[in-house]
C-alpha positions in Angstrom: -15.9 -17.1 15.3 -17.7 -15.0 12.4 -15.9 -11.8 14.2 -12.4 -13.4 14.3 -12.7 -14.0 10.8 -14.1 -11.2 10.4 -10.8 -8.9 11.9 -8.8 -12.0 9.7 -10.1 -10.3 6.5 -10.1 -6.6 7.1 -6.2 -7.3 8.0 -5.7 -9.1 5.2 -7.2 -6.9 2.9 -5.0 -3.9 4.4 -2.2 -6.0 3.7 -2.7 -6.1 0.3 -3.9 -2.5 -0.4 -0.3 -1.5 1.4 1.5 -3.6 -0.5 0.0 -2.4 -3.5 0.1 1.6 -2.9 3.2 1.4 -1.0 5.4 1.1 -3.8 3.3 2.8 -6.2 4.1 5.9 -4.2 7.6 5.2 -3.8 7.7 4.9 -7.9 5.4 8.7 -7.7 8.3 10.2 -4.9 10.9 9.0 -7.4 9.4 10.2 -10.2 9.1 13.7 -8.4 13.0 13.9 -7.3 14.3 12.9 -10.7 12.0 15.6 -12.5 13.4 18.2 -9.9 16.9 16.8 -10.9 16.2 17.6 -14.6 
């Protein structure tokens, strides 16, 4: 039980540093192209 829960929280907590940093990243790539642009 304390293992399942266990593997619950580490995938939840990957989860939300992904859907944190993911877009965060996407804002830095955007960033990059549009200064290459200018």
């Amino acid at each position: 039980m304390e293992n399942k829960y266990t593997q619950t929280r580490t995938h939840v907590v990957i989860c939300f540093h992904f859907s944190i940093f993911e877009p965060l990243e996407t804002v830095e790539r955007i960033q990059t192209v549009l200064q290459k642009l200018l």
